[in-house]
Backbone bond lengths (Angstrom), bond angles and torsions (degrees), N, CA, C in turn:
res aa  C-N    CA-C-N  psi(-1)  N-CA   C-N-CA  omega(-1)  CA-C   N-CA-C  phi
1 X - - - 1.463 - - 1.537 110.97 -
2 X 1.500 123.57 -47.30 1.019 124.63 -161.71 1.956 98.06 -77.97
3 X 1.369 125.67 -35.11 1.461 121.44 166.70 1.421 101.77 -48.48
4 X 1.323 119.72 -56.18 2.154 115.53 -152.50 1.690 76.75 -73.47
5 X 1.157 145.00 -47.40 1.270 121.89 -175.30 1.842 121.50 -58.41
6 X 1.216 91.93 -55.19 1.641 97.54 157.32 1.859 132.24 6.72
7 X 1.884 69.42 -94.32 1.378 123.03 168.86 1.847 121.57 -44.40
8 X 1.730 90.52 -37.40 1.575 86.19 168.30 1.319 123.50 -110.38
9 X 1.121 119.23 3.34 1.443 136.47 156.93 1.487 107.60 -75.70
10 X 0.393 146.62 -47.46 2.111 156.43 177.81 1.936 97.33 -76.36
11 X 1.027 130.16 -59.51 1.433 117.02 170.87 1.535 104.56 -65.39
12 X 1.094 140.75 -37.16 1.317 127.28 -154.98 2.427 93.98 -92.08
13 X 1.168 92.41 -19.22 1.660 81.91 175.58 1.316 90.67 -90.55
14 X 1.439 135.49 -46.50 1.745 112.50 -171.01 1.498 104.02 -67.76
15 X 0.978 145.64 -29.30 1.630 126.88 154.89 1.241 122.88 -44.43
16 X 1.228 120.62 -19.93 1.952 117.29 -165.65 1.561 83.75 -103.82
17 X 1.261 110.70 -33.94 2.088 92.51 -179.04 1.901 108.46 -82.10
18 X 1.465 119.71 -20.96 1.108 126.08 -160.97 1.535 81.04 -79.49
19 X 0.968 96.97 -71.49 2.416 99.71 -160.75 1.853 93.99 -67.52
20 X 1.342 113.60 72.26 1.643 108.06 160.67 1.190 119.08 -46.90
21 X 1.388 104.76 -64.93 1.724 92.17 -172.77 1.285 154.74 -91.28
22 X 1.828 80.61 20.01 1.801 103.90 177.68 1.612 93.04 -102.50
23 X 1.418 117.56 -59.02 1.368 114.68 175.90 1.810 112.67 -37.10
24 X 1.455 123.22 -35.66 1.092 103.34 -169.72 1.632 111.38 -81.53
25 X 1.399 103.00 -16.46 1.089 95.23 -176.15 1.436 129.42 -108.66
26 X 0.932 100.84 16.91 1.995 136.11 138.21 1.314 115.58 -61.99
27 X 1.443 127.22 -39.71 0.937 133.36 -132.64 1.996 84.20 -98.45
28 X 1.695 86.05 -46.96 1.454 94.46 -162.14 1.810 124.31 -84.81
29 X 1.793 88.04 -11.55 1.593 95.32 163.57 1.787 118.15 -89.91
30 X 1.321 114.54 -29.53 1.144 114.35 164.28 1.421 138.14 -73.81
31 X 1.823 104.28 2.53 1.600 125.40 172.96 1.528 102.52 -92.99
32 X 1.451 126.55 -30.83 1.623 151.21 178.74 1.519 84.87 -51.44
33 X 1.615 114.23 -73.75 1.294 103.31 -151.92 1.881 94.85 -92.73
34 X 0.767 142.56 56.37 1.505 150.48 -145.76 1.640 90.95 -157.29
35 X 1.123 103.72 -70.25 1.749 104.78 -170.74 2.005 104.44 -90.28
36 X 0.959 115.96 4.52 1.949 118.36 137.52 1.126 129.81 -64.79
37 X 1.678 109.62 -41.41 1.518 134.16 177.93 1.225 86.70 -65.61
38 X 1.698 140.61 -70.96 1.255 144.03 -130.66 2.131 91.44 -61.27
39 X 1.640 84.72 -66.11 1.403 115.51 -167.79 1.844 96.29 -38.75
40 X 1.497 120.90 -79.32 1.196 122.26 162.15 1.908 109.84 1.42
41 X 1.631 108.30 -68.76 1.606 96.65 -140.83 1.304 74.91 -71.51
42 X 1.466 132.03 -70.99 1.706 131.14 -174.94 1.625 114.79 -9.17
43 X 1.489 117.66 -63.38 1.387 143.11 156.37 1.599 110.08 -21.70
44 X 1.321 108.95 -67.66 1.670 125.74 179.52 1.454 104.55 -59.16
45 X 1.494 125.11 -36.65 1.631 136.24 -176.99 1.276 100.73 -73.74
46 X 1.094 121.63 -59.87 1.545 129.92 -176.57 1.930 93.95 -30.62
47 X 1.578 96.96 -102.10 1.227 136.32 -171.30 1.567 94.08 -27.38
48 X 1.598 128.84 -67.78 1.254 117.43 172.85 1.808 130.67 -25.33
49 X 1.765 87.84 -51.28 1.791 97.92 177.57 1.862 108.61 -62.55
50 X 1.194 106.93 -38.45 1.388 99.17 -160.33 1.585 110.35 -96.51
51 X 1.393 112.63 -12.39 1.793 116.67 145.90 1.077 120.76 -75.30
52 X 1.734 119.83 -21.34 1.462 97.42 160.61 1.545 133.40 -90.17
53 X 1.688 88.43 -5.18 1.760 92.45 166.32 1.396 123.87 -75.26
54 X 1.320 115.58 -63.73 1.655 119.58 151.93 1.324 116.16 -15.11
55 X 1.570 122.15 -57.53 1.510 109.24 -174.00 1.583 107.25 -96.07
56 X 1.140 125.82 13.81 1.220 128.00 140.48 1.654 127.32 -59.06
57 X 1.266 99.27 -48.07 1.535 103.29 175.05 1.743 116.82 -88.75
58 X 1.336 106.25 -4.88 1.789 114.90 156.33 1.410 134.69 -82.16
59 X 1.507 108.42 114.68 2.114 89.86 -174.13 1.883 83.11 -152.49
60 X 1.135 103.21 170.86 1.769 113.59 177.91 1.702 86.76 -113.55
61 X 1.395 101.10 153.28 1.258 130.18 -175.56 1.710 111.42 -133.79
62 X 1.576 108.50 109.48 1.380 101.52 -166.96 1.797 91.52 -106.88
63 X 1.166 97.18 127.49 1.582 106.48 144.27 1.431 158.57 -80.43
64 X 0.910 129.36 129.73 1.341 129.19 -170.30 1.636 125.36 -120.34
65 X 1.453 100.93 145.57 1.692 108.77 -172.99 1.484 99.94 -48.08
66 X 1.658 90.31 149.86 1.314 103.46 179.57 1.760 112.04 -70.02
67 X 1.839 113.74 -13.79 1.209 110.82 163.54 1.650 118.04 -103.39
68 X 1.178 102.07 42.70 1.666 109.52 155.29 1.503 111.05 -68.13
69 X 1.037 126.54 137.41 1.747 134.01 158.96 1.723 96.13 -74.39
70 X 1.545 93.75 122.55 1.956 99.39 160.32 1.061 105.65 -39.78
71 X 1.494 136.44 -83.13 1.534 145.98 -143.53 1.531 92.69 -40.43
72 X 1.789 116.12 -48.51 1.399 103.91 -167.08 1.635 90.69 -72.95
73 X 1.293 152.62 -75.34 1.291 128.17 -127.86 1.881 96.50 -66.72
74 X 1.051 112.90 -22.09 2.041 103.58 -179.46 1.393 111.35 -79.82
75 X 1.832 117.64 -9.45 1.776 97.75 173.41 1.854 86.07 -103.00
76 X 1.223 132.38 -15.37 1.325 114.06 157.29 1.331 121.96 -46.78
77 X 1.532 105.83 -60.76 1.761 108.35 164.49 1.648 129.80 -51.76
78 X 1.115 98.91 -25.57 1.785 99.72 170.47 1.751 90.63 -84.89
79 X 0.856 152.30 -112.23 1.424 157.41 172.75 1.622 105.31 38.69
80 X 1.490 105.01 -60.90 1.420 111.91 -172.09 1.485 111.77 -101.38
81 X 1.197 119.24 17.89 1.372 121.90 151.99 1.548 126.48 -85.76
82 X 1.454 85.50 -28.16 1.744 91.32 166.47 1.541 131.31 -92.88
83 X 0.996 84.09 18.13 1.669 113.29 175.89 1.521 102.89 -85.62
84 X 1.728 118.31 124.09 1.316 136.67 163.00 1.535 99.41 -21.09
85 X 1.316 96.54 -80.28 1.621 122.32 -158.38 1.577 103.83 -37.03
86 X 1.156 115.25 -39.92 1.425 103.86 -143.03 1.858 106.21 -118.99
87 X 1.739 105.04 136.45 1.348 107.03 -152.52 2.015 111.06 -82.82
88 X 1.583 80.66 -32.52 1.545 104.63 -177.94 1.419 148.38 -168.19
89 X 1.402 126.04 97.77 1.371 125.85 -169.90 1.040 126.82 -65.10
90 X 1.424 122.22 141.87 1.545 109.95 165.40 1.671 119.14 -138.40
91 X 0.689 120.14 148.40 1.685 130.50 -137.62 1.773 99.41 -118.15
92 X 1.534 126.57 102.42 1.352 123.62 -170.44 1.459 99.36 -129.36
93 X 1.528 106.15 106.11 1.591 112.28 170.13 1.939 133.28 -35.87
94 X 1.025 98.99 -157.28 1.409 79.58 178.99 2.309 79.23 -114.92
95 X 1.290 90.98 -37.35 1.994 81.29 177.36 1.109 86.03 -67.37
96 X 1.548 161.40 -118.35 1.309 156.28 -121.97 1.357 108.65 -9.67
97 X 1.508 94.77 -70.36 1.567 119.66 170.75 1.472 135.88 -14.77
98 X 1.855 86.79 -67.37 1.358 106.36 178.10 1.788 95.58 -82.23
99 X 1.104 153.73 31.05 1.503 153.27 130.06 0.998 140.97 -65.36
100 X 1.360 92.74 -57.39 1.420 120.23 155.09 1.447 118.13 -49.81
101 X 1.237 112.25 -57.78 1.837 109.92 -173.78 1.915 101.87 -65.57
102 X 1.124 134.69 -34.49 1.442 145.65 151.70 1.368 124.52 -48.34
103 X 1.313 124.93 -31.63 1.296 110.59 144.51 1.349 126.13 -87.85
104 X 1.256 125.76 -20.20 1.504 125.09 178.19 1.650 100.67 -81.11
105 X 0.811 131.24 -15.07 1.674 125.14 169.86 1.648 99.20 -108.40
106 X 1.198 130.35 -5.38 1.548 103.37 -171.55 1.777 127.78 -55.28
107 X 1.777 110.10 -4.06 1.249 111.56 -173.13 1.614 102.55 -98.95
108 X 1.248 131.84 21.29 1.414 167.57 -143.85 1.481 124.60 -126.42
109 X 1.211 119.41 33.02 1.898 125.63 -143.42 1.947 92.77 -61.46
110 X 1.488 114.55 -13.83 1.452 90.21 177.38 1.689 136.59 -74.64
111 X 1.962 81.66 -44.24 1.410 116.23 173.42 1.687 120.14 -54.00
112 X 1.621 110.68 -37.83 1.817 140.64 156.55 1.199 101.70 -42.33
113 X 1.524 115.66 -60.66 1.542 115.20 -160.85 1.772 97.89 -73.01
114 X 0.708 115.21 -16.50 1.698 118.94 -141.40 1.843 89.77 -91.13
115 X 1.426 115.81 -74.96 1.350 112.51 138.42 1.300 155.57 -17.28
116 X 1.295 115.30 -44.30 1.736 120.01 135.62 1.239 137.79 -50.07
117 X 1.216 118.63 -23.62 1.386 156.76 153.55 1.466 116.65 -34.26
118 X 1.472 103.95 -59.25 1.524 122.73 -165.35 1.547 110.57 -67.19
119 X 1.645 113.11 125.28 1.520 119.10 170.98 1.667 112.07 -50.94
120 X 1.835 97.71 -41.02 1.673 98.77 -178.21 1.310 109.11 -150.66
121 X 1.290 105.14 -151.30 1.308 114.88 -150.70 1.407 108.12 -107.81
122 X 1.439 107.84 96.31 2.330 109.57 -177.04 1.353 113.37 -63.83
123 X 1.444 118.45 -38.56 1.358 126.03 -149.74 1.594 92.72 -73.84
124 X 1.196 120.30 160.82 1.007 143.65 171.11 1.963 132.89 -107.97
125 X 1.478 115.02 130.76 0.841 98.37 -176.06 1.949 132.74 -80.82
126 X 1.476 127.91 141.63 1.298 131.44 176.75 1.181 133.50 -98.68
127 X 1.334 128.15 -177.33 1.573 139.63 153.78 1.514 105.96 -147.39
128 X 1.732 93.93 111.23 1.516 102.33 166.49 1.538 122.46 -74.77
129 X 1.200 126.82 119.45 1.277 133.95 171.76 1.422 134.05 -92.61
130 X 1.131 109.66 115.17 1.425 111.96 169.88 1.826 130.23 -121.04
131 X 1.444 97.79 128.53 1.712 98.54 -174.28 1.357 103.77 -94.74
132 X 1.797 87.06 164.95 1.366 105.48 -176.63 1.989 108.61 -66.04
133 X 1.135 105.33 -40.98 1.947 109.42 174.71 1.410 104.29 -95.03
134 X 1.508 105.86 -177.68 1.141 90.29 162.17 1.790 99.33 -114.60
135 X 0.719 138.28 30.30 1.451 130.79 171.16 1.847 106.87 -124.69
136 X 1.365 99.80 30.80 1.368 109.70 149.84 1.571 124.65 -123.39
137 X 1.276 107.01 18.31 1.741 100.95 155.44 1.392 126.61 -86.83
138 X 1.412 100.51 1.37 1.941 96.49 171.43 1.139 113.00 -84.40
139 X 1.663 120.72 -28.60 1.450 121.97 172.64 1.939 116.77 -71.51
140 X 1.223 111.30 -17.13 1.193 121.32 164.50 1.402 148.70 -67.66
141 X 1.655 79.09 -36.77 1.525 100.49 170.56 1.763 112.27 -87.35
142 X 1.169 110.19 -24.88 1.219 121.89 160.28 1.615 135.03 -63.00
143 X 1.342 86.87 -10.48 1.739 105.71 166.26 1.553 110.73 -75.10
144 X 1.161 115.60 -41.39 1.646 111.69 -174.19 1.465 89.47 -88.67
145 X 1.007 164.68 -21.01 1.582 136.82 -175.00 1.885 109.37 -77.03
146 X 0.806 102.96 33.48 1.696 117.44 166.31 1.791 124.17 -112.72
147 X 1.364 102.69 127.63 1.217 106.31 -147.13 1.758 119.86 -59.70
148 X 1.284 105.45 -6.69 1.193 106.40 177.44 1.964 114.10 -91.18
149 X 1.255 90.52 5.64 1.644 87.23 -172.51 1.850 84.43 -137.66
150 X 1.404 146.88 2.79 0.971 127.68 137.96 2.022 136.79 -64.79
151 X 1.525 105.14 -10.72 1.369 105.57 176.67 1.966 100.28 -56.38
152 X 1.639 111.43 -71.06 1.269 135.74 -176.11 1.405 120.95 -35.82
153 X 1.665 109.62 -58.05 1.353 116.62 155.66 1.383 157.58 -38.75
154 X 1.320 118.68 91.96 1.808 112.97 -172.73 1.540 117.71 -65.57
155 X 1.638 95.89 -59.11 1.234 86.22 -179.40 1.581 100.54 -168.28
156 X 1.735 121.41 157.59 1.469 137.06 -165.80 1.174 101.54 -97.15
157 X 1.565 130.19 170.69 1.346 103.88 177.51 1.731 77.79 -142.01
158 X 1.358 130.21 34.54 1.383 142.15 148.05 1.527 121.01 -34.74
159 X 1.563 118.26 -32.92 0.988 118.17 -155.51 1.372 90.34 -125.43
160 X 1.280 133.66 -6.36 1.689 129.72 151.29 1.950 112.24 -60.84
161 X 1.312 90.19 -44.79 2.041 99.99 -163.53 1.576 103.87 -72.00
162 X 1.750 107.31 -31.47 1.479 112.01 -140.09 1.857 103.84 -52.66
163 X 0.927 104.79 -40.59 1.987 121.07 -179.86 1.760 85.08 -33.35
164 X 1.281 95.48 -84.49 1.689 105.39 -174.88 1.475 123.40 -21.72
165 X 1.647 96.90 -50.93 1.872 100.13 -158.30 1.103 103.24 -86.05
166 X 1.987 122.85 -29.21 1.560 122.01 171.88 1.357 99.19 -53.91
167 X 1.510 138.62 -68.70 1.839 153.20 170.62 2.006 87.26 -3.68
168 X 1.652 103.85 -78.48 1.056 108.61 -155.67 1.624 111.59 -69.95
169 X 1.199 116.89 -33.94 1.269 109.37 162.10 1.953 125.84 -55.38
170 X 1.140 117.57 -44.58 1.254 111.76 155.27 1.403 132.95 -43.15
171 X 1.202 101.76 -51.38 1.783 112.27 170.42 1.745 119.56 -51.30
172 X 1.311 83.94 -40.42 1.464 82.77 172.59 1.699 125.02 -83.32
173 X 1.118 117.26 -43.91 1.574 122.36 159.62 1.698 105.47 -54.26
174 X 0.876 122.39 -50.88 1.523 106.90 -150.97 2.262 92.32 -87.55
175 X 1.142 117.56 -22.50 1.554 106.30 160.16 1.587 103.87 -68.13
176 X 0.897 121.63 -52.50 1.446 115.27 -179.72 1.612 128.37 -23.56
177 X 1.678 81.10 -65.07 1.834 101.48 -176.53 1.574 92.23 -76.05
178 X 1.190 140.52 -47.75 1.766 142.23 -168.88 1.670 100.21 -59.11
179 X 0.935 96.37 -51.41 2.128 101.76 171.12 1.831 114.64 -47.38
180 X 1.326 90.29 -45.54 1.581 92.56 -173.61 1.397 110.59 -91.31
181 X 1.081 120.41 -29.69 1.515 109.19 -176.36 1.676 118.46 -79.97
182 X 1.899 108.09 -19.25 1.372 118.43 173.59 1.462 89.90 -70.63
183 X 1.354 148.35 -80.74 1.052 144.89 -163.91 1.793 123.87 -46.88
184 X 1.661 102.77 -18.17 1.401 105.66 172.23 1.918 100.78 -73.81
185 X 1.028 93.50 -58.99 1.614 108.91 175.71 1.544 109.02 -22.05
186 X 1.378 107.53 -64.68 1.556 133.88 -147.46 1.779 91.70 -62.15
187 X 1.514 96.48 -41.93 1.351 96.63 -147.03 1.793 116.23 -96.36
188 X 1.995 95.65 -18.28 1.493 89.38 143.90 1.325 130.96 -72.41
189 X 1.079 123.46 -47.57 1.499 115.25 168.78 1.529 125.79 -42.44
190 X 1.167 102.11 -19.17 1.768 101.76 172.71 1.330 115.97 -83.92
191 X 1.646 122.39 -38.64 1.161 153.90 162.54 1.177 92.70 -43.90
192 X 1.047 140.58 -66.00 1.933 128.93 -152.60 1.492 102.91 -96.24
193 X 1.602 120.59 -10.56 1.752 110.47 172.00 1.724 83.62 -97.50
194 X 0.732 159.47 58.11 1.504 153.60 165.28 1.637 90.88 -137.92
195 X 1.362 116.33 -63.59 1.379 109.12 -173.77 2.117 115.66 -70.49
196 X 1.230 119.35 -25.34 1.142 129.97 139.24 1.657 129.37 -8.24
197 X 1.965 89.09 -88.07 1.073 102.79 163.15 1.692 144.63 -53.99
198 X 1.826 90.57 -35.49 1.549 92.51 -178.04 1.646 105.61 -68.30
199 X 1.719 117.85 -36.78 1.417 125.42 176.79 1.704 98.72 -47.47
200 X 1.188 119.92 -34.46 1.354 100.07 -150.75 1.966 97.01 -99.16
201 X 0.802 107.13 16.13 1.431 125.77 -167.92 1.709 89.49 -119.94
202 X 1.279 132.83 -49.89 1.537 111.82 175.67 1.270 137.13 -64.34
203 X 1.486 91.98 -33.85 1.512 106.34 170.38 1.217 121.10 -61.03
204 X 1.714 132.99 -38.46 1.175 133.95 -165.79 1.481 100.65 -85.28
205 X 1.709 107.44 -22.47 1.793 92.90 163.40 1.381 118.39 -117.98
206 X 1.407 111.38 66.51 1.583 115.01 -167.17 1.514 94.13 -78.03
207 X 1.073 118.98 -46.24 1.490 124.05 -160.41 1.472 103.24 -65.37
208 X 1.305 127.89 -39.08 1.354 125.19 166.31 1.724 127.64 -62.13
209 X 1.136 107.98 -38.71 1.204 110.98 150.09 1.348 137.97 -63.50
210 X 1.255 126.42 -53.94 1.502 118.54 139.10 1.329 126.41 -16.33
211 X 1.328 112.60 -50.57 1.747 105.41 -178.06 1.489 108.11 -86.09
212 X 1.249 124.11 -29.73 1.443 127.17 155.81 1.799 125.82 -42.60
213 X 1.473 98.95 -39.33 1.473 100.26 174.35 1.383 121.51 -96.33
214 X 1.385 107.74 -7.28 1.946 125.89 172.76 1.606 90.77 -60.83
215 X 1.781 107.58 -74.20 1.760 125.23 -162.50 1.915 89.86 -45.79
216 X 0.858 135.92 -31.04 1.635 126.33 -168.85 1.544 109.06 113.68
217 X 1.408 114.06 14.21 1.434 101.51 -173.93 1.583 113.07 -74.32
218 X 1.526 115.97 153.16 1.499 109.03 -160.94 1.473 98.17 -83.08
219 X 1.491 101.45 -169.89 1.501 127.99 177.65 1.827 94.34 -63.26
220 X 1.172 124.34 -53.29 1.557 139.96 -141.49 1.507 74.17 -80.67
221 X 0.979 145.79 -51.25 2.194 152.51 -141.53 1.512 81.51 -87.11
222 X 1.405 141.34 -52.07 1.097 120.91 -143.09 1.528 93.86 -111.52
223 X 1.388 134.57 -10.86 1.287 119.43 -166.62 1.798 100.47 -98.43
224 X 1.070 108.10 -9.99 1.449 124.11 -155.64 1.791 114.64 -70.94
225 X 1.249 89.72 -29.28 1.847 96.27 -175.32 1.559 85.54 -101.42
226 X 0.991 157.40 -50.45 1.192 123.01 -167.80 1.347 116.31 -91.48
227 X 1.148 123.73 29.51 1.559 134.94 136.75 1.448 130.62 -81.34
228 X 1.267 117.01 -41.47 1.412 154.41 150.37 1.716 101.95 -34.59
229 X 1.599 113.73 -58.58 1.376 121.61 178.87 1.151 101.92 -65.77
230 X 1.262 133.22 -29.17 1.869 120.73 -156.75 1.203 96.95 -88.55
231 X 1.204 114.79 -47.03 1.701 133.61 179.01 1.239 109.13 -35.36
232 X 1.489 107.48 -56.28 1.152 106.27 -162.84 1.897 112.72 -94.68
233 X 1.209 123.27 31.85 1.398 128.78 -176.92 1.562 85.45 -128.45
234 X 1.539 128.76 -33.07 1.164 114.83 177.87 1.987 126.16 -63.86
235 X 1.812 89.02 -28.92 1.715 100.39 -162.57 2.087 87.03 -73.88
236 X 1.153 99.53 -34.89 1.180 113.01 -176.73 1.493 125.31 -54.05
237 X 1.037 99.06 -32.08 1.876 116.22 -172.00 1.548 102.28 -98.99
238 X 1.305 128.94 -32.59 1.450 143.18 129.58 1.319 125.68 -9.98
239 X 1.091 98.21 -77.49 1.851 98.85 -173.73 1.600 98.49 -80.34
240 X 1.198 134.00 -14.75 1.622 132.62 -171.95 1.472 97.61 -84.97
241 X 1.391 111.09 -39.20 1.983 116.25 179.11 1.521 106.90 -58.49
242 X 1.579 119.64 -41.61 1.496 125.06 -175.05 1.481 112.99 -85.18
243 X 1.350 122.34 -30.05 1.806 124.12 145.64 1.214 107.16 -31.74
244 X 1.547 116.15 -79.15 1.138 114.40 -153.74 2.062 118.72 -79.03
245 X 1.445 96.63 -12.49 1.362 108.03 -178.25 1.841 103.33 -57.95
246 X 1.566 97.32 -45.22 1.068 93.76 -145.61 1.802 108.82 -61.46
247 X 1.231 125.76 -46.65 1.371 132.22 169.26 1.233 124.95 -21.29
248 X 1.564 119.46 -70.74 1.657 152.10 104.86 2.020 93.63 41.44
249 X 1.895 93.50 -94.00 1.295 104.69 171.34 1.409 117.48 -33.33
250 X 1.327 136.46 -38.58 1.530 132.52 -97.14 1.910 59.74 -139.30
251 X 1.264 143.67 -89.65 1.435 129.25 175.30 1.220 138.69 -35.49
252 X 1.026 107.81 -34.40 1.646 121.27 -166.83 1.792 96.34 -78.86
253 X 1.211 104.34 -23.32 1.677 109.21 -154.78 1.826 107.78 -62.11
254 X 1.317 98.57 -41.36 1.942 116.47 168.48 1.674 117.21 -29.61
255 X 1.968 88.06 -43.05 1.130 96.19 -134.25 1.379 109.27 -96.46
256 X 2.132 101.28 -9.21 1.382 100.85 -169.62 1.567 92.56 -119.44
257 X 1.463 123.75 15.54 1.193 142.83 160.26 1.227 118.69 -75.42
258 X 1.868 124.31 -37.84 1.702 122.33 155.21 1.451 108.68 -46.59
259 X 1.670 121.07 -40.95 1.503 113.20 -151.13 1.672 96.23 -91.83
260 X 1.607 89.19 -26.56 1.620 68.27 -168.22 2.213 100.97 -129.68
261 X 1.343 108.46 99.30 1.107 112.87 170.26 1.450 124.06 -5.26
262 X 1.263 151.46 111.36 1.700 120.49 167.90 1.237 107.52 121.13
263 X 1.450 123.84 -68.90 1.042 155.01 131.77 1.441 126.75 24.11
264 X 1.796 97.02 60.50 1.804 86.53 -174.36 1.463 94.77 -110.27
265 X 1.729 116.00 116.15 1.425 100.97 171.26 1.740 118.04 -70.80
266 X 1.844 115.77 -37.74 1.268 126.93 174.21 1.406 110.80 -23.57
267 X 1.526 114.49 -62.75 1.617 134.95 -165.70 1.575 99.83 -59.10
268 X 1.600 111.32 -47.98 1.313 113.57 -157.87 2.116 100.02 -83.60
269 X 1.126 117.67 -17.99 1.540 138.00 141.91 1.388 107.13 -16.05
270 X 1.480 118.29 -103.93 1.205 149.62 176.74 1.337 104.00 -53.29
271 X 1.122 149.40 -39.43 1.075 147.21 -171.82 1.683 103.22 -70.15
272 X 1.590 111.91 -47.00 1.325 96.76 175.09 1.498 119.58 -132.80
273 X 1.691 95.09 69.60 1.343 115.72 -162.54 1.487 108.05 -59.36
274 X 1.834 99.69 -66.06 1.415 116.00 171.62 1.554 122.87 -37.60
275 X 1.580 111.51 -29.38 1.439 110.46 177.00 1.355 116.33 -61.35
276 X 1.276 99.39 -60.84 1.654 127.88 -171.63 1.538 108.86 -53.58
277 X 1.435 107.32 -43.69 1.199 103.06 169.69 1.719 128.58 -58.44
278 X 1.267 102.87 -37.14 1.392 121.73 -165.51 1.966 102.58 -71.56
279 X 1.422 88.89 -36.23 1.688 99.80 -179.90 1.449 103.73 -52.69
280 X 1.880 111.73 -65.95 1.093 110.35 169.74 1.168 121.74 -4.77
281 X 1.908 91.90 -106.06 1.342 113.70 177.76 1.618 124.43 -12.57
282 X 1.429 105.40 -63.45 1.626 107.05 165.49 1.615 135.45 -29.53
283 X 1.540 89.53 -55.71 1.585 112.14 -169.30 1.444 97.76 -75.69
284 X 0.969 122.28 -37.71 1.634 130.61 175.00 1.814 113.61 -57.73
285 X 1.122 128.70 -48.24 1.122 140.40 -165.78 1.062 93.54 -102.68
286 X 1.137 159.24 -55.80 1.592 150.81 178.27 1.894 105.70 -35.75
287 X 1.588 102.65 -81.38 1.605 119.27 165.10 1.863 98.20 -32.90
288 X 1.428 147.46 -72.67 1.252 127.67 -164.25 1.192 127.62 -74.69
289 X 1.914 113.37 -27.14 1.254 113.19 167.52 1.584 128.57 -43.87
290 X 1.631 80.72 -55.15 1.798 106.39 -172.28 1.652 104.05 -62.43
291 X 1.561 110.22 -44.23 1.629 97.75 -169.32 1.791 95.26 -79.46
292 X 0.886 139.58 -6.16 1.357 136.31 -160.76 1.769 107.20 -97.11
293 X 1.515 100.80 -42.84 1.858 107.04 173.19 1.474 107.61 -91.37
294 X 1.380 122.39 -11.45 1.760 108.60 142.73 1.179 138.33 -57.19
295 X 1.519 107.91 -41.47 1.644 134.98 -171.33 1.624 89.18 -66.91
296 X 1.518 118.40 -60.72 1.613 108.38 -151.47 1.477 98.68 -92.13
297 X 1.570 125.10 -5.27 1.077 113.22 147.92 1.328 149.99 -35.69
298 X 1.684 95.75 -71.05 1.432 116.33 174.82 1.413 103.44 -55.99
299 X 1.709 133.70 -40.85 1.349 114.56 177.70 1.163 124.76 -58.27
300 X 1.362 119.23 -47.68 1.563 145.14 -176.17 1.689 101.33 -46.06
301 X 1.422 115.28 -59.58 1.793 115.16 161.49 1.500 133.15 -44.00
302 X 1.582 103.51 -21.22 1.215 103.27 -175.44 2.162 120.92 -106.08
């Protein structure tokens, strides 16, 4: 076993050095859709960081009558912490409140005076909410329209954000499906110049094969190196996509670091070099195997 394996590992690399200029150009359409893949996961990293910044700075803020009892709005706040949906409460008095609006106007001597003024206290107390998606604040806000938590309640501010969080919810579904369907794309087209190529690689050694299948050699002897060949233009186009990624990474990183604070894609590169690579590699050898034991299939049947 370990010779017929050998044997087709050693024929299937002297085919990828023998056919140069089909192998290379296997090599170089399956690096095309190789560094889409690359671009893609980077793409998917990006977009992840900066939907999770955006919905960082998104949450509904419910208000409540100024004759709410505390005790009730903090077992309201425990209530909806144990809620799936929701990532994190936060609990703002009605004094907090009024602090807050006093330092955000203190450079304001009218709005100061105006406030000093006051017998009591207008502002009202909240809980800022934030979910884990963003297309779970409609189910949230839908928590207070029940009659035992509408007495307490002034008002949601669900229907101020909602424009926003539908926006951001789209963004995120529609990269999703746009990610996968470029990569479905990418990766037939690599698939059919791989299976292409291997066709065009049998034919020029039909006659050798023929005498291979006269002597008794099996299906497994003859299909074996030109799997071996695909394989190996794929591992190849692989490690040349993560060469060249890396530079790529290494510029762009400035640039998506203005837009997006924090934001080092380079770091996040290198950091999961070995992954990325390994993805490659995978996606590479999957696409040549498969188009390569179709290709010598369909001959082998005929």
């Amino acid at each position: 076993m370990f010779t017929v394996i050998s044997r087709i590992v050693r024929y299937g690399m002297k085919n990828f050095w023998r056919n140069g200029w089909l192998s290379a150009a296997t090599v170089a359409i399956m690096l095309i859709s190789l560094m889409v893949s690359m671009g893609l996961m980077i793409f998917n990293y990006i977009t992840d960081q900066a939907v999770a910044s955006i919905q960082d700075k998104i949450d509904i803020s419910v208000y409540f009558k100024t004759s709410a009892p505390e005790d009730e709005i903090l077992n309201i706040k425990s209530s909806l912490e144990n809620m799936a949906q929701v990532k994190n409460v936060e609990y703002v008095s009605s004094d907090q409140a009024l602090s807050i609006f006093k330092d955000k106007h203190s450079n304001d001597p009218t709005i100061s005076q105006a406030v000093s003024e006051l017998n009591g206290n207008p502002l009202e107390a909240s809980l800022n909410i934030k979910a884990k998606q963003p297309d779970q604040y409609a189910a949230i806000a839908d928590y207070f329209n029940t009659p035992d938590l509408t007495q307490f309640v002034d008002s949601v501010s669900y229907a101020k954000n909602q424009v926003a969080i539908d926006r951001l919810t789209a963004i995120v579904q529609n990269v999703g499906w746009g990610g996968f369907v470029l990569t479905f794309v990418m990766a037939l087209i690599a698939g059919l110049v791989v299976f292409n190529t291997v066709r065009l690689t049998i034919y020029s050694n039909r006659d050798e094969i023929s005498i291979m299948r006269a002597v008794g050699a099996s299906n497994g002897l003859v299909r074996g190196p030109y799997i071996v060949e695909g394989i190996a233009g794929g591992v190849a186009a692989a490690i040349i996509s993560v060469i060249i990624s890396a530079p790529i990474a290494y510029s762009i990183s400035p640039y998506i670091n203005s837009f997006i604070p924090g934001l080092d894609v380079f770091s996040y590169f290198m950091s999961n070099i070995f992954r990325l690579t390994m993805y490659q590699i995978l996606f590479a050898v999957v696409i040549a195997a498969l188009s390569s034991f179709i290709a010598i299939r369909r001959y082998l049947r005929n």
